[in-house]
C-alpha positions in Angstrom: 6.6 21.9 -8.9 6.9 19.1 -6.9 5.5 18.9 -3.2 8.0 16.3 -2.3 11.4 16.0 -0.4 13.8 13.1 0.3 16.6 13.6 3.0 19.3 10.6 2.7 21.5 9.6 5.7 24.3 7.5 4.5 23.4 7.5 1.1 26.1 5.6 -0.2 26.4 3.0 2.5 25.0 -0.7 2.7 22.4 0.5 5.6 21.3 3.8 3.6 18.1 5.6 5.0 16.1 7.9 3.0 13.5 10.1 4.6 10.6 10.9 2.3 8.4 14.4 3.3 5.4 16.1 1.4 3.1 14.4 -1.5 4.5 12.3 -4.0 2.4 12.4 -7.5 3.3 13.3 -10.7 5.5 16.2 -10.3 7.7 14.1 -8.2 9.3 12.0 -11.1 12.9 14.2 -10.7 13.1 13.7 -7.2 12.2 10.0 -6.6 14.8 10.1 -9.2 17.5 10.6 -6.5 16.7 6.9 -4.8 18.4 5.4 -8.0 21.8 5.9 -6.2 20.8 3.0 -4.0 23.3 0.2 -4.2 22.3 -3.0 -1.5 20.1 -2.3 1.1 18.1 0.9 2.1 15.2 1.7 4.3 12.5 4.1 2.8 10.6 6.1 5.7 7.4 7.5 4.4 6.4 8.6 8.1 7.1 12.0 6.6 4.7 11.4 3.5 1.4 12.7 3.7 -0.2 11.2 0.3 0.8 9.2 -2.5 -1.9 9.6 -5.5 -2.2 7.2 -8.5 0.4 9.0 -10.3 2.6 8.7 -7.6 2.3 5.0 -7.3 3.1 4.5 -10.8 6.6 6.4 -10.8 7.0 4.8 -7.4 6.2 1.0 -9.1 9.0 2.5 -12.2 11.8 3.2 -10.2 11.0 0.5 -7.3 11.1 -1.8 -9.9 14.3 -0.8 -11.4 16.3 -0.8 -8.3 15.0 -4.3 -7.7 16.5 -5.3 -11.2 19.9 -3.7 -9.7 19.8 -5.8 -7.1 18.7 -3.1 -4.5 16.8 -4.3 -1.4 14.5 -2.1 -0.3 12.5 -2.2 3.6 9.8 0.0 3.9 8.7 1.8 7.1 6.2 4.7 8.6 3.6 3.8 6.0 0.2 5.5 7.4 -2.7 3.1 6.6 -3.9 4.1 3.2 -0.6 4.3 1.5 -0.2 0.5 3.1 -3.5 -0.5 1.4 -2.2 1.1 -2.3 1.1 -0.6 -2.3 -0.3 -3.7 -1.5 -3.0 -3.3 -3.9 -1.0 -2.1 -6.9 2.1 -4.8 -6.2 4.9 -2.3 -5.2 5.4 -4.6 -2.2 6.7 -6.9 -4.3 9.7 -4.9 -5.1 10.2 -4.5 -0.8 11.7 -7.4 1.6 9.7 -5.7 4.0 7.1 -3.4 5.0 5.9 -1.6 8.5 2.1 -2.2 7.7 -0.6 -0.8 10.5 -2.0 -3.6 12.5 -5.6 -3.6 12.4 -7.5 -3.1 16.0 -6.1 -6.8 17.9 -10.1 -7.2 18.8 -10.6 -7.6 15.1 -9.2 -10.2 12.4 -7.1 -8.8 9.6 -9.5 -8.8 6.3 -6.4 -8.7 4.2 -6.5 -8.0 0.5 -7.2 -11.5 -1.2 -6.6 -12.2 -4.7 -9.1 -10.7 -6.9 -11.9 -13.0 -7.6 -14.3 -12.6 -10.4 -18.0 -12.8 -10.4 -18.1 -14.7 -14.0 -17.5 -18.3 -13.7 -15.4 -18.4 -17.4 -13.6 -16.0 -19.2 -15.9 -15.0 -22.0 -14.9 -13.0 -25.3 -15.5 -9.5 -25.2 -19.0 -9.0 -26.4 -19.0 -6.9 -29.8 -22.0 -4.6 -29.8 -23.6 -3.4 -33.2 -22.2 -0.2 -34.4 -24.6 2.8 -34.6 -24.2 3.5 -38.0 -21.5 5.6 -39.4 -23.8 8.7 -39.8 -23.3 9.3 -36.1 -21.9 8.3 -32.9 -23.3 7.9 -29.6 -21.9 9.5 -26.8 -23.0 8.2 -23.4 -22.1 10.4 -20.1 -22.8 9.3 -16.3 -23.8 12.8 -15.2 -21.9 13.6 -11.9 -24.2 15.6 -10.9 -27.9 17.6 -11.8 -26.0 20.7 -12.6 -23.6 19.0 -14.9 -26.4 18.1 -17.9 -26.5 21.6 -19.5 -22.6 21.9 -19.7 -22.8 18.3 -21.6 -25.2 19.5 -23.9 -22.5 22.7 -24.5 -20.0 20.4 -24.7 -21.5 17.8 -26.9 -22.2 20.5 -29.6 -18.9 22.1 -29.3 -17.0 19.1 -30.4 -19.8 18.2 -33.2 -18.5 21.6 -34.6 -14.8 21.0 -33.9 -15.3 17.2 -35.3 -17.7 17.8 -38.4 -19.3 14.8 -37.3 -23.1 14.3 -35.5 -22.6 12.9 -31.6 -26.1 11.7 -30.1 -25.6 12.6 -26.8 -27.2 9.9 -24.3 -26.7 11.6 -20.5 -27.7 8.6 -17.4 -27.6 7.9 -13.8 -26.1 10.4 -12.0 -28.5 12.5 -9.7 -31.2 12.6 -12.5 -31.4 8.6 -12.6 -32.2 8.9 -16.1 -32.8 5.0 -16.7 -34.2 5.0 -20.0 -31.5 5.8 -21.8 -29.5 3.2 -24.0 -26.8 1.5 -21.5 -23.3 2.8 -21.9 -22.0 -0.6 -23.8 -24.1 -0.2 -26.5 -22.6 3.8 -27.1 -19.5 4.3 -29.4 -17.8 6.6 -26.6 -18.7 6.8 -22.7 -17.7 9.1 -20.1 -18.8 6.5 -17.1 -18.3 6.0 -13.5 -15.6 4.4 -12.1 -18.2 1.2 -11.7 -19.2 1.5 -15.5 -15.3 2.0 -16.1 -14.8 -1.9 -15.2 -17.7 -3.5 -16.0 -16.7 -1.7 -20.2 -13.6 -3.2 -19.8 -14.4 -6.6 -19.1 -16.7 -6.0 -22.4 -14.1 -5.2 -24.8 -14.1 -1.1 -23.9 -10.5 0.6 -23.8 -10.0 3.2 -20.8 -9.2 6.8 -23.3 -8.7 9.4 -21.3 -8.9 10.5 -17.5 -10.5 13.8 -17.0 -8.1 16.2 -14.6 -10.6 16.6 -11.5 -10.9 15.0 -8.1 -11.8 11.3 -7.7 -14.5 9.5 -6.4 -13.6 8.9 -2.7 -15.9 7.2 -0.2 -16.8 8.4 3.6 -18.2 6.4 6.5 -20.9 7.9 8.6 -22.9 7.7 11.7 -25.5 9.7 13.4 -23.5 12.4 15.7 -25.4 10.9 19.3 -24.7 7.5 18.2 -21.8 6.4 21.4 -20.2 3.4 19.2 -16.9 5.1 18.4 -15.0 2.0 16.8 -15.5 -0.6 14.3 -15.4 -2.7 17.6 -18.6 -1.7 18.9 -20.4 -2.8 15.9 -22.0 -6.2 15.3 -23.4 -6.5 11.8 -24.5 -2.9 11.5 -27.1 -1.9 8.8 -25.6 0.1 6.3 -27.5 2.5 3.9 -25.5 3.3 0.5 -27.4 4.8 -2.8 -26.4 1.7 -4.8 -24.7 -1.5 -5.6 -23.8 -0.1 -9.0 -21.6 2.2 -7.3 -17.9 2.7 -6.9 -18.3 4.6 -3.5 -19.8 2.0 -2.3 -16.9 -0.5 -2.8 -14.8 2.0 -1.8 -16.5 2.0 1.5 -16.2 -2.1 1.7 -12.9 -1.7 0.8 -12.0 0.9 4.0 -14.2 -1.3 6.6 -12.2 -4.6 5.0 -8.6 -2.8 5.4 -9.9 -1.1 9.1 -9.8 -4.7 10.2 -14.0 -4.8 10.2 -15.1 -7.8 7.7 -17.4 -5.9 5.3 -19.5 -9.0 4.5 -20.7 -9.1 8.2 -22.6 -6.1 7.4 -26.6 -6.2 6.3 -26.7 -3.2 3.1 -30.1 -1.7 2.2 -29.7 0.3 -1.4 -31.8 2.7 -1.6 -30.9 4.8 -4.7 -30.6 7.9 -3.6 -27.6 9.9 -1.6 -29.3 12.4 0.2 -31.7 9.5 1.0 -29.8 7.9 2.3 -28.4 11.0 5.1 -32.0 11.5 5.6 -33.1 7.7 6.2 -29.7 7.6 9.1 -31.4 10.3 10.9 -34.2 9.0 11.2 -33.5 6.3 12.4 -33.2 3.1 9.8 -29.7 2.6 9.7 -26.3 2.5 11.8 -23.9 4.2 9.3 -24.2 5.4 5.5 -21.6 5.3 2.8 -21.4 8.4 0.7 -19.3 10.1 -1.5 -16.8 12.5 0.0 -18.0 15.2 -2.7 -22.0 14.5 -1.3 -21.3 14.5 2.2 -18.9 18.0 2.1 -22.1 19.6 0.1 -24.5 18.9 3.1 -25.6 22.0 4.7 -23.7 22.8 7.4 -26.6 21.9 10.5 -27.1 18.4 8.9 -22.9 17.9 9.1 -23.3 18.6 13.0 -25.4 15.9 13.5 -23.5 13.3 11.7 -20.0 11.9 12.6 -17.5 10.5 10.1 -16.4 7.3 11.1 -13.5 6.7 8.3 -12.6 8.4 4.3 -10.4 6.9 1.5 -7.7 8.9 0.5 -6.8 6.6 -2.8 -7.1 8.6 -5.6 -7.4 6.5 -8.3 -11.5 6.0 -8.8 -12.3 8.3 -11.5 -14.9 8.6 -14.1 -13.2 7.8 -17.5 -13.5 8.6 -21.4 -14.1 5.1 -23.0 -14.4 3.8 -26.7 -16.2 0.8 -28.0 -14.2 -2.0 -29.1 -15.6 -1.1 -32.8 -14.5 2.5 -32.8 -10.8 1.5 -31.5 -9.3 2.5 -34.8 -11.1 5.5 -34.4 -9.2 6.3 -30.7 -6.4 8.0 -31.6 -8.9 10.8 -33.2 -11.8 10.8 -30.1 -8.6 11.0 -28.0 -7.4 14.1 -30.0 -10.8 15.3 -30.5 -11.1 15.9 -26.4 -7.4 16.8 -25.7 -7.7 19.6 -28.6 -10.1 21.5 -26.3 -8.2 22.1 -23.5 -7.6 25.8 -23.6 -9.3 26.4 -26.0 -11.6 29.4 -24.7 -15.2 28.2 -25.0 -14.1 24.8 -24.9 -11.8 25.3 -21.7 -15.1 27.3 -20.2 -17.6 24.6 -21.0 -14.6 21.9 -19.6 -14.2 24.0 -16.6 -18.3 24.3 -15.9 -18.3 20.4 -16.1 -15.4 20.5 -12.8 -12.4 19.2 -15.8 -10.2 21.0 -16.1 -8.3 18.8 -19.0 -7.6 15.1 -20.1 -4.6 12.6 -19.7 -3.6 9.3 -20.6 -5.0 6.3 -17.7 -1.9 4.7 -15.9 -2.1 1.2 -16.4 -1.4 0.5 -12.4 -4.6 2.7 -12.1 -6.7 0.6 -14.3 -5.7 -2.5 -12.8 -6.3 -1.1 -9.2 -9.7 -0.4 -10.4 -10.5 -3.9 -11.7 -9.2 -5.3 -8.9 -11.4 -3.6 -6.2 -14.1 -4.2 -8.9 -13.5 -7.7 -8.7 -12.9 -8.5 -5.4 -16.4 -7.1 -4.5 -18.6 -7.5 -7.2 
């Protein structure tokens, strides 16, 4: 059912307004639906809105793109700040002859989102790797979480009995830090971060599935006696983060960028571990951390009073990923229905449901691409 209303005045005049309230994601496909009466020129408020997820963009990009084609043109208004930073990110402004964008704080320059620039000089081939044999496959996981290695093990056997087929599982990174595993590029399927998600892509890797859970978001924090309040009050602040291979932590670059605070004017110390890094603010030896939202909502409750969250993303669209290697890709269709054929399933759906996924669906391609293009702008 969808969670989202849109109240026309005028509808079939020149100067239409439509009024947009609630959440538009992937239940709202019937009712953005009722903008394609627009004829000439319409303003869309999204004042009203109160979150537009990855699905949401992409029905959003669909039908904005249509109406463009019709000759529709569309203005924009009442955007909050993070649904400003998506459409710019994902090119629906392109479909708008205008859009009411926040202004960043007028002490501080406007980052802006420039065009993605990547950290290889040349365009190289995708880089085959060597198959592992056609005995078995690998199956690499980034482990979420500590708790999440004995429901991968469950899983993993579950589908070799399902598949008739022998899966090495390979579990890395995560909270164990389990670095001596083989590297998810050289596995024959991967269920990565949303960091390993781009850097397999720009190897040859497709994106297979996304699991049904929360994403990855990122959240900015201070000590709670710290009496800087804004972005304005710092001046290259120190800022502790787990690690550079991390998609919270571009996330985070990403929010100080579009808060109107250069993120390249801040020193970052990596210090590989998240609850590290909470301890090491407190202490002392740094200004603010960045953490993901799930990390910092698991804190105990007394550590959470003496911290102070100075911004979150809201973007939904940084999720860990099912990948295949580029020489299992005539294999996909069957990995693909290998994992969707276990959703609801009853030991499968309970193992699924351990592991926080609660099912499997096809990646958008406006979600891949906002991905690689916060991937590339930073790394």
């Amino acid at each position: 059912m969808s969670m989202l209303e849109i109240h026309a005045q005028h509808p079939a005049d020149t100067s239409a307004v439509f009024h947009l309230k609630g959440v538009i994601d992937g239940d709202a496909k019937e009712i953005l639906g009722q903008l394609r009466v627009i004829h000439g020129n319409a303003v869309l408020d999204f004042s009203g809105v109160q979150r537009v997820n990855s699905m949401g963009l992409a029905l959003l990009l669909t039908v904005f793109r249509d109406l463009h084609g019709q000759g529709a043109r569309l203005t924009a208004t009442g955007m909050n700040r993070m649904t400003a930073m998506l459409f710019k990110m994902t090119g629906v402004n392109q479909y708008l002859i205008g859009a009411a964008v926040p202004t960043p704080p007028e002490s501080l320059p406007d980052a802006g989102l420039p065009m993605p620039v990547n950290s290889v000089a040349a365009a190289a081939p995708p880089v085959l790797v060597k198959p592992s044999g056609e005995d078995f496959m690998r199956l690499s996981v980034n482990l979420q979480e500590r708790a999440q290695l004995e429901g991968w093990y469950f899983l993993n056997t579950y589908l070799q009995r399902r598949w008739g087929r022998l899966l090495r599982l390979e579990p890395r990174f995560g909270a164990l830090d389990q670095e001596y595993m083989a590297p998810p590029e050289h596995a024959d399927i991967a269920f990565v971060s949303p960091f390993d998600v781009c850097s397999l892509i720009s190897q040859g890797f497709s994106v297979l599935r996304f699991p049904l859970c929360p994403a990855d978001e990122a959240v900015i924090v201070c000590r709670g006696d710290d009496h800087r309040q804004s972005w304005a009050d710092f001046e290259r602040p120190k800022i502790l983060t787990a690690r550079l291979e991390s998609y919270v932590y571009l996330l985070g670059r990403l929010l100080m960028d579009e808060s109107g605070f250069p993120s390249e004017q801040a020193n970052y110390l990596f210090v590989g571990n998240d609850i590290k890094v909470v301890q090491m603010l407190l202490r002392g030896m740094g200004d603010l951390v960045i953490l993901p939202k799930r990390v910092f909502a698991g804190l105990a409750a007394l550590t959470r009073e003496d911290l102070r969250v100075m911004d979150e993303t809201q973007t939904d669209f940084a999720f860990h990923a099912l990948c295949v290697a580029p020489h299992r890709q005539r294999e996909a269709p069957a990995i693909a229905g290998l994992f969707d054929g276990i959703v609801g399933e009853g030991k499968g759906q309970q193992i699924l449901d351990e592991l926080g996924i609660h099912g499997w669906r096809p990646p958008q391609p406006e979600e891949v691409d906002m991905l690689m293009q916060v991937y590339r702008r930073y790394i």
